[in-house]
C-alpha positions as CSV (number, residue, x, y, z in Angstrom):
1,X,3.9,14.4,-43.4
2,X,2.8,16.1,-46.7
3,X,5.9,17.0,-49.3
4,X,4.2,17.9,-52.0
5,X,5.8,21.3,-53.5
6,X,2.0,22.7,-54.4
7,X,0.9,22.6,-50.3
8,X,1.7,25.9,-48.8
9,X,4.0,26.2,-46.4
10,X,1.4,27.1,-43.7
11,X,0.0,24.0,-43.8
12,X,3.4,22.4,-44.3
13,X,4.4,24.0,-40.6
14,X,1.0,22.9,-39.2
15,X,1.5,19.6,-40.1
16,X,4.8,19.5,-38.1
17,X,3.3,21.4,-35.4
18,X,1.0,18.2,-35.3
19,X,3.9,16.1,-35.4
20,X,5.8,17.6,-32.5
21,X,2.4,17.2,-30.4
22,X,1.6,13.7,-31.3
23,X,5.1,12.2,-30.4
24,X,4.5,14.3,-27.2
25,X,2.1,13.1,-26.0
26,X,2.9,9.1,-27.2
27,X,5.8,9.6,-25.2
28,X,4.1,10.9,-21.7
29,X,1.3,9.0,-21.9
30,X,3.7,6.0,-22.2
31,X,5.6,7.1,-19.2
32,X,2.9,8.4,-16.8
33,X,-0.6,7.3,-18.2
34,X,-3.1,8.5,-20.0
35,X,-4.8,9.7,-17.3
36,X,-2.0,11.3,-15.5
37,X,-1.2,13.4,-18.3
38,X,-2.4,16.7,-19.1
39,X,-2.9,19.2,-22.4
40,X,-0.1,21.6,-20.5
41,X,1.8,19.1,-20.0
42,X,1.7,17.9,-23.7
43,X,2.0,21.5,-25.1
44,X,5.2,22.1,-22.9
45,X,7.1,19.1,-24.0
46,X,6.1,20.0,-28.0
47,X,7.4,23.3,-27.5
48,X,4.1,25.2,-28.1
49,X,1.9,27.4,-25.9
50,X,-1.1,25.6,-24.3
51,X,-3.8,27.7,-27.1
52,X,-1.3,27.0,-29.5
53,X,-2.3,22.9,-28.7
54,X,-5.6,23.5,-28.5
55,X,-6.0,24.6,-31.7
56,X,-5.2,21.1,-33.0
57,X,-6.8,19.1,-30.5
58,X,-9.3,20.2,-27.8
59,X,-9.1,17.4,-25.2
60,X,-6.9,14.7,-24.2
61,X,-9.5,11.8,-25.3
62,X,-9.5,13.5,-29.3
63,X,-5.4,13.0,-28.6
64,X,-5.0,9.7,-27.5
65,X,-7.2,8.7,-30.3
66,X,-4.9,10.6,-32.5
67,X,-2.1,8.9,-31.1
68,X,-3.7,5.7,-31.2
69,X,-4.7,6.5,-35.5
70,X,-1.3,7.4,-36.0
71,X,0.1,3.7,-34.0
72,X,-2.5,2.1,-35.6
73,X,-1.4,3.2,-39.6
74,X,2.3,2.1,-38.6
75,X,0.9,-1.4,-38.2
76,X,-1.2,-0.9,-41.5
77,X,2.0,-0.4,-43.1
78,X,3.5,-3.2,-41.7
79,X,0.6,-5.5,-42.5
80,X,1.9,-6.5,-46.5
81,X,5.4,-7.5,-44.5
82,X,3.8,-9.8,-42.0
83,X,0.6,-11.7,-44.4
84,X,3.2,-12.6,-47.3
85,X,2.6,-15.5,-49.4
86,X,-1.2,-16.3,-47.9
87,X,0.2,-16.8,-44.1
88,X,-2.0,-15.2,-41.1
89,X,-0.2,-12.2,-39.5
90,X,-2.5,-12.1,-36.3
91,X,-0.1,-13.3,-34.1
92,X,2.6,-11.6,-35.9
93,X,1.0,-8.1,-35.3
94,X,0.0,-9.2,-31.8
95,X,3.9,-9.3,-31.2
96,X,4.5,-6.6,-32.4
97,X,1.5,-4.4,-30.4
98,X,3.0,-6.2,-27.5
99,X,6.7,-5.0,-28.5
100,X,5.4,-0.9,-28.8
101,X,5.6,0.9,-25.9
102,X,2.0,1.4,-24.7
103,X,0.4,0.6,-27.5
104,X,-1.9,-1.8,-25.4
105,X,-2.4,0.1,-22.2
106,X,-3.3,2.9,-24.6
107,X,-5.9,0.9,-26.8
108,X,-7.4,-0.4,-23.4
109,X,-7.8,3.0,-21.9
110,X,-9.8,4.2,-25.4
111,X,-11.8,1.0,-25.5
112,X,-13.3,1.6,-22.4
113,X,-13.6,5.5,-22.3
114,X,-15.2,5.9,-26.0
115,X,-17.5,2.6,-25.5
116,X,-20.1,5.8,-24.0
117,X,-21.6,6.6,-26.8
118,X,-21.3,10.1,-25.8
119,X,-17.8,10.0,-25.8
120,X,-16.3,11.9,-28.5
121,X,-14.2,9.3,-30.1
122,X,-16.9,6.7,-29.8
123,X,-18.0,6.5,-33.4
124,X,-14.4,6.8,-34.6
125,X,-14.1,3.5,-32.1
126,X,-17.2,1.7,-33.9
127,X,-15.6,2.6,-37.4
128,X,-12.1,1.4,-36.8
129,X,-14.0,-2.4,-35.7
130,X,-15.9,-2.3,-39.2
131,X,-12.6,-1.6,-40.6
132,X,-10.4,-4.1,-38.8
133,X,-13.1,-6.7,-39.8
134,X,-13.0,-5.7,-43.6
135,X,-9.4,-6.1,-43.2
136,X,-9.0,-9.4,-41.4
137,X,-11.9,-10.7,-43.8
138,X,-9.5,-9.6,-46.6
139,X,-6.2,-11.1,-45.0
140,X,-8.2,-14.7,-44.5
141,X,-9.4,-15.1,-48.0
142,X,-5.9,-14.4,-49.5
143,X,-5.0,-17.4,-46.9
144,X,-7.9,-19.6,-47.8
145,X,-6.8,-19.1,-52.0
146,X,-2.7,-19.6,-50.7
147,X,-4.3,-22.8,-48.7
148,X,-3.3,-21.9,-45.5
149,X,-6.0,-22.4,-44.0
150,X,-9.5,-24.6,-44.1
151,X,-11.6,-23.7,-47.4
152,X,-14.5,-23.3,-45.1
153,X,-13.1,-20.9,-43.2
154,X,-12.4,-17.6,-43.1
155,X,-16.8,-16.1,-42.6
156,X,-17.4,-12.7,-40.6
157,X,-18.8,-14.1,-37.7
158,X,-15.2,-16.3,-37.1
159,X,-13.5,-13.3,-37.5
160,X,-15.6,-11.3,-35.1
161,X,-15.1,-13.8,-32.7
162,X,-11.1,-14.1,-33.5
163,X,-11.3,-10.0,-33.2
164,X,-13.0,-10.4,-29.8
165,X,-10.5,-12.8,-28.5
166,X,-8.2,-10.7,-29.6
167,X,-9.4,-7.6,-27.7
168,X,-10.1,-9.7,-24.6
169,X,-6.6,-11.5,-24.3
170,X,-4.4,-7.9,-24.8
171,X,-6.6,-6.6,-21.7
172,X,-6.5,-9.7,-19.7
173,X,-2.4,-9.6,-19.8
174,X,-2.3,-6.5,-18.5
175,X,-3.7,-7.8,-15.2
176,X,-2.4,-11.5,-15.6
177,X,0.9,-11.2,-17.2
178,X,2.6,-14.5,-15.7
179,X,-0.6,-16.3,-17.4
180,X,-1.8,-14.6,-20.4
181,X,0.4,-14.3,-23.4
182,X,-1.6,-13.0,-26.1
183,X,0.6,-13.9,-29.6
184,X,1.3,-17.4,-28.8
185,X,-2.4,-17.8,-28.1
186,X,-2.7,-16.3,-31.1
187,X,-0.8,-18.8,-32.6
188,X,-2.9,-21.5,-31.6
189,X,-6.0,-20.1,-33.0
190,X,-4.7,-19.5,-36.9
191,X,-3.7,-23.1,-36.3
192,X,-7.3,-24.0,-36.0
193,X,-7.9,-21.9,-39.3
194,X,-6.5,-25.0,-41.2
195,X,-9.3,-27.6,-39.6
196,X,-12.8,-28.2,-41.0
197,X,-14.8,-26.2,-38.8
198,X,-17.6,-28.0,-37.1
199,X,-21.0,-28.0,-37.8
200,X,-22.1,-24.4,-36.9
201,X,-25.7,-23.8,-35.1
202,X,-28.9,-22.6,-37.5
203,X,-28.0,-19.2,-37.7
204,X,-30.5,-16.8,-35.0
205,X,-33.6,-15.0,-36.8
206,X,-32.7,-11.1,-37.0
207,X,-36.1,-9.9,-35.5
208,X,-35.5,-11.6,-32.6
209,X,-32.8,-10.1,-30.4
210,X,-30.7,-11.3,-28.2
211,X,-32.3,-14.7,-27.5
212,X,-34.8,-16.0,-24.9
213,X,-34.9,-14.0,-21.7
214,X,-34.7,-16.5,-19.1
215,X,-36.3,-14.8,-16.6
216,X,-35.3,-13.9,-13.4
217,X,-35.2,-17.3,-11.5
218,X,-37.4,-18.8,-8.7
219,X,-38.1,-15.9,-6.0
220,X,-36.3,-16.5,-2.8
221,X,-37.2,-19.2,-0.4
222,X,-39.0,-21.1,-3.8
223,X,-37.4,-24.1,-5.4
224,X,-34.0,-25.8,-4.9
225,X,-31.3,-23.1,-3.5
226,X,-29.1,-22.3,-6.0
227,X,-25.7,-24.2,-6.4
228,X,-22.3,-22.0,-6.5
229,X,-21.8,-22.7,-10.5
230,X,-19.5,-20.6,-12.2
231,X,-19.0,-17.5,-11.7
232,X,-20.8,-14.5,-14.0
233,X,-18.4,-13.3,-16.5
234,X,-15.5,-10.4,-15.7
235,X,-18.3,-8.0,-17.8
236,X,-21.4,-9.1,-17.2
237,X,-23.8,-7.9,-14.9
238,X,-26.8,-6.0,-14.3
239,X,-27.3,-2.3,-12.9
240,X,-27.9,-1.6,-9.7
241,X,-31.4,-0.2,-8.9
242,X,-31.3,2.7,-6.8
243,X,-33.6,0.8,-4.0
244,X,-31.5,-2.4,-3.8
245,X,-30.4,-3.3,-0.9
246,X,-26.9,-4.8,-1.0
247,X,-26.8,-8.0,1.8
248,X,-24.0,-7.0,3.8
249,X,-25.2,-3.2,4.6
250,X,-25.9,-2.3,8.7
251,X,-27.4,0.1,10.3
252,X,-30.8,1.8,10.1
253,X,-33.0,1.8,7.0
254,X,-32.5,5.4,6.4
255,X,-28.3,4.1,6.3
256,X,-29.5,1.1,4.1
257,X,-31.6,3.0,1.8
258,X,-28.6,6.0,1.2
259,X,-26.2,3.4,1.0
260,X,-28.0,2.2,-2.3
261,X,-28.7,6.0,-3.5
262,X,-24.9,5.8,-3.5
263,X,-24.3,2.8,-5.0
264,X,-26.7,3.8,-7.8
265,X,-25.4,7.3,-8.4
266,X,-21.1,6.3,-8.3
267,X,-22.8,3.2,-10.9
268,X,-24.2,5.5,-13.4
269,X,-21.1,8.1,-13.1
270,X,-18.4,5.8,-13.5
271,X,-19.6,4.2,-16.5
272,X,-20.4,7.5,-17.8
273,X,-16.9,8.6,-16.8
274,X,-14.6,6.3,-15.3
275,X,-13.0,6.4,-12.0
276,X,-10.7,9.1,-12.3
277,X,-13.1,11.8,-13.8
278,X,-15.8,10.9,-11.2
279,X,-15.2,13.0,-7.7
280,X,-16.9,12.0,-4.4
281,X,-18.7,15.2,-4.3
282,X,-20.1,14.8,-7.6
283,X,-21.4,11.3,-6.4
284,X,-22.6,12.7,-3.2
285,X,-24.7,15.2,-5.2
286,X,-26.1,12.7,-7.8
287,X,-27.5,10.9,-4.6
288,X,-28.7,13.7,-2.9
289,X,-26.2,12.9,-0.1
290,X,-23.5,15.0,1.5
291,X,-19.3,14.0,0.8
292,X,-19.3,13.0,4.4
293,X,-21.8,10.3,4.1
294,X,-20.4,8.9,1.2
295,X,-17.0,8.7,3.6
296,X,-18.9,7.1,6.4
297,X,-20.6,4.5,4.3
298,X,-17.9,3.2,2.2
299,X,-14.9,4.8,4.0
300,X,-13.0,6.0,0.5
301,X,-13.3,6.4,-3.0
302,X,-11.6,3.1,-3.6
303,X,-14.2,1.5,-1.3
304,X,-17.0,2.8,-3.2
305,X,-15.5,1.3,-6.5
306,X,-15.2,-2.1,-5.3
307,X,-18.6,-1.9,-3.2
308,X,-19.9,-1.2,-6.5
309,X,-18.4,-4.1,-8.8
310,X,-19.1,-6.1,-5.7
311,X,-22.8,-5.5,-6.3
312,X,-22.4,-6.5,-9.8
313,X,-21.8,-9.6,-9.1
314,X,-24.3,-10.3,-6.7
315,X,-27.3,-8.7,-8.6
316,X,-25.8,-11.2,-12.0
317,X,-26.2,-14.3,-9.2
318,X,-29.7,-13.2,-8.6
319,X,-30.7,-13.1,-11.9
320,X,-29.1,-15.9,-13.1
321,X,-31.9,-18.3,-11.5
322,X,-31.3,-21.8,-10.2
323,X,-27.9,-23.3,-10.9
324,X,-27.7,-26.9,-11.1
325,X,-24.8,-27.6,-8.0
326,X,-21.9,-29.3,-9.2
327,X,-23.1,-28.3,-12.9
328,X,-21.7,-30.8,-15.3
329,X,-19.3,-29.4,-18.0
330,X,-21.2,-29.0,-20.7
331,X,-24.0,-27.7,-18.9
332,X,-22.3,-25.0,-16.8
333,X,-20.6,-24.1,-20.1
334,X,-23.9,-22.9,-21.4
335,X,-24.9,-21.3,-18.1
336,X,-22.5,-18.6,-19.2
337,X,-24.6,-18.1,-22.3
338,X,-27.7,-17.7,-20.5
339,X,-25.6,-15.4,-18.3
340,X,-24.5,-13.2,-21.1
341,X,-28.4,-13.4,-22.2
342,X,-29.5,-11.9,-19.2
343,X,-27.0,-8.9,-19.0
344,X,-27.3,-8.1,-22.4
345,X,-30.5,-7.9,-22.2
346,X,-31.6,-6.6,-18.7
347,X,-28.1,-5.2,-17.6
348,X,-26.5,-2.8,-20.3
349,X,-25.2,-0.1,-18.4
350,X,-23.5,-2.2,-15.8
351,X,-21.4,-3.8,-19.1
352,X,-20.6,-0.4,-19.7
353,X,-19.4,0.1,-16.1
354,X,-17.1,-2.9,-16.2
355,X,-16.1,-1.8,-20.0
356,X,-15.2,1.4,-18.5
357,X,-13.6,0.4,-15.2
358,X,-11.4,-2.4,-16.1
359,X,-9.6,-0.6,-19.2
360,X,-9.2,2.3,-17.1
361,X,-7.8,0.3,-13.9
362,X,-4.9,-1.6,-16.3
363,X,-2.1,0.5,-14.9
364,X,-0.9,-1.5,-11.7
365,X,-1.8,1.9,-9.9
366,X,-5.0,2.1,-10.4
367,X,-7.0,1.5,-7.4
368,X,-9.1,-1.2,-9.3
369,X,-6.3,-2.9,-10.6
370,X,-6.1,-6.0,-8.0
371,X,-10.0,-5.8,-7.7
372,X,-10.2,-6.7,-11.3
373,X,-6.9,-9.2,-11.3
374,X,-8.2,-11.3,-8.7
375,X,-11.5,-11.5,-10.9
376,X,-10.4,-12.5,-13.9
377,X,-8.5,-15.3,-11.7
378,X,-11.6,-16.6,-10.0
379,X,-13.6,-16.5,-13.5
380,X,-10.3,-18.1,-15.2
381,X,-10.5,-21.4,-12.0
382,X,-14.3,-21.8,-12.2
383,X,-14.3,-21.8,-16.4
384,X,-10.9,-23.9,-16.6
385,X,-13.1,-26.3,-13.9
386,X,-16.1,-26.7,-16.5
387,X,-13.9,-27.4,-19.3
388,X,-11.9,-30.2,-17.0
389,X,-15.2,-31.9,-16.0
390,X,-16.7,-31.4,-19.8
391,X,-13.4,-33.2,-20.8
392,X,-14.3,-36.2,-18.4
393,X,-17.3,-36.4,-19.9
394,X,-16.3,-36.7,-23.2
395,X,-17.6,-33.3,-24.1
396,X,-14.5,-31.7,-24.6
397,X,-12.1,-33.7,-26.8
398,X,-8.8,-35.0,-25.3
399,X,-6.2,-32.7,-27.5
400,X,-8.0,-29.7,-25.5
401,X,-6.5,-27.8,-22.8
402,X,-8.9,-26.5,-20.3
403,X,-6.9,-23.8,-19.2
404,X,-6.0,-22.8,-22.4
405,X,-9.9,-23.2,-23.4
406,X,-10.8,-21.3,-20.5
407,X,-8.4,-18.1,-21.2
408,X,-10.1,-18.6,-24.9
409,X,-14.0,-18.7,-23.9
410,X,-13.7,-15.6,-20.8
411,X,-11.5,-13.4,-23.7
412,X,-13.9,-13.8,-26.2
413,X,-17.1,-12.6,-23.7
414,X,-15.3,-10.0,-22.2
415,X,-14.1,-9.1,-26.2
416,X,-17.8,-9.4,-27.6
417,X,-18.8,-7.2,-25.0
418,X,-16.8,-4.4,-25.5
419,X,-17.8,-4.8,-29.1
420,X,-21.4,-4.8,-28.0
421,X,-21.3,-1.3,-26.6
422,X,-20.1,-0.1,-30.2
423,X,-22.3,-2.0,-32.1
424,X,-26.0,-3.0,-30.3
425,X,-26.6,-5.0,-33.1
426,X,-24.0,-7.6,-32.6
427,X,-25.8,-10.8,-30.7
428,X,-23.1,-11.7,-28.2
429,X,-25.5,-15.4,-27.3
430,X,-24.8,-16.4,-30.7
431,X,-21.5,-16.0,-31.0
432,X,-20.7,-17.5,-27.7
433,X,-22.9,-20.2,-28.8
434,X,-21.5,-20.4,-31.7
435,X,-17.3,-20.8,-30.4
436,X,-18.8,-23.4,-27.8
437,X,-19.7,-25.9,-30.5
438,X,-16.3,-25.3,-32.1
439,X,-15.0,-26.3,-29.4
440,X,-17.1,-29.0,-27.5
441,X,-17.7,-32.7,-28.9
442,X,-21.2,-32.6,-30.7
């Protein structure tokens, strides 16, 4: 708050007034969620008329990202206390984030909401990760002079990656918190800062994209079957066309075919937006369907959320092509490049569903929550499995834990993907590429 004697005392009070509302609402949305909390609400608890708030902020997206600015400058100002004499404060401010009341669950629920670029925090979003890299790129070559860490170190595209990680991990623990602990993972990551890093891929050419597109696969019935391999990655995945025709649905083709139309339509909403803002009936209407047929096919709102990531996954199986069944280590490893490949490419607005989804279903209440839990564990197994059987092969040298490789490698795709949606420009094959062959034997 301003005390300099030539502002007038007008602004002086509306400063405070801005004050009063900002620790308001830190303090519900802490207590009952974001999304539980309303501008009356808010106003009520600041001691000002509901107009009154509105003057100062219009919606409550514009004031959890001004209650997300405001947490974020108190860890600016901690920053000099934690990065003294050249050492990495990552982990350090990771603790720290962890140790502030909703400070995470909060920075989840804006990273998904604002990853639509209509969202009106969205380029406020995409300028906070330019300036958290222009930052970190700072902090590192303070550490590279003090010689904490490697002298090779310390290039954007690490620190994207570390970022991403970063981003990844704090969401992750909020569905797997007996497993994930994101500071003392952290940890182990500046540790790697002090080693030479290995020899990095030729770097991609800018005109070309994403990479390669695969294609879609052998059609059905042609060529080997595909083998289970690992499973697609917590984001990625491609959208769900409005004729498919998911392989579990009954009935008549006229069921079959709305079925779909319904699919399609709650797809597009809720990564538009989210769960909570999207109604049945708006759904129904999108489809050209009535609510009661939205009931009869997927018997609830919860139903249809999970019917939908459930098609997800299935569509990224399909366009994934033959999988070699067991896939060796390495080689199943670099299926989940060709993985991210394809959804990137043919697949970006079912990223943006899961973006969306799985920051918003982080509270334990969310009707998602367990959906998403139990598929970050199945992801976690069948990565942690690669990384075992890349070990065995000599691929993965013998100081490196799978699991913890595996937590590292899922973090950093579900990270760059979020990162993705704010910044098109950012090739997500690469940089999985790229921490792969940091990681595996050459």
């Amino acid at each position: 708050m301003t005390t300099d004697p030539g502002v007038s005392p007008r602004t002086v009070q509306r400063e405070r007034t801005r004050e009063r509302i900002l620790e308001a609402a830190r303090a519900l949305f802490v207590q009952q969620g974001y999304r539980g909390t309303s501008l009356r609400e808010v106003a009520a608890a600041a001691g000002i008329s509901h107009p009154g708030l509105a003057k100062h902020y219009s919606s409550t997206d514009e004031l959890l990202a001004a209650v997300l600015a405001r947490m974020e400058a108190e860890n600016a100002r901690a920053l000099p206390a934690v990065a003294r004499d050249g050492t990495l404060p990552f982990s350090a401010l990771a603790a720290r984030n962890a140790a502030t009341p909703g400070y995470v669950a909060l920075f989840a629920a804006l990273l998904g909401e604002a990853s639509t670029p209509s969202h009106p925090s969205h380029a406020a979003m995409a300028a906070r990760y330019a300036e958290v890299e222009r930052e970190s790129l700072a902090v590192l070559d303070r550490a590279r002079r003090a010689g904490s860490i490697h002298p090779d170190r310390a290039t954007a595209a690490e620190m994207r990656r570390f970022d991403a990680i970063w981003d990844g991990l704090q969401l992750m623990e909020q569905f797997l918190p007996d497993r994930v602990d994101t500071p003392a993972l952290l940890r182990r990551l500046e540790e790697r800062w002090r080693e030479p890093p290995a020899a990095a891929p030729a770097p991609p050419d800018p005109a070309a994209g994403p990479g390669p597109d695969p294609g879609p696969g052998p059609e059905p019935g042609q060529g080997p079957e595909p083998g289970p391999g690992p499973e697609p990655g917590p984001g990625a995945g491609p959208d769900v066309a409005a004729g498919a025709v998911p392989p579990d649905a009954s009935g008549y083709r006229t069921g079959r075919e709305r079925r779909a139309q319904i699919l399609a339509a709650a797809s597009a909403l809720f990564a538009q937006d989210g769960y909570a803002e999207t109604s049945l009936a708006r759904i129904a209407r999108t489809a050209g369907a009535s609510k009661a047929a939205v009931l009869h096919h997927f018997g609830s709102k919860e139903g249809l959320v999970e019917a939908v990531l459930d098609a997800r996954d299935r569509e990224l199986r399909a366009l994934a092509g033959h999988r070699p069944s067991p896939p060796g280590g390495r080689e199943g490893l670099l299926l989940l490049v060709q993985q991210a490949r394809v959804a990137a490419r043919r697949a970006p607005g079912l990223i943006q569903l899961y973006a969306v989804l799985s920051c918003e279903a982080a509270p334990a209440s969310h009707p998602a929550h367990g959906y998403v839990a139990d598929r970050f564990r199945a992801v976690l197994a069948d990565s942690e499995a690669l990384f075992a059987r890349a070990r065995e092969d000599g691929d993965l040298p013998a100081h490196r834990d799978p699991a913890q490789e595996a937590l590292l490698c899922i973090a950093l795709w579900d990270g760059l993907q979020y990162r993705w949606l704010y910044d098109r420009g950012i090739d997500l094959t690469a940089d999985l590429e790229a921490h792969l062959a940091q990681v595996l034997a050459p």
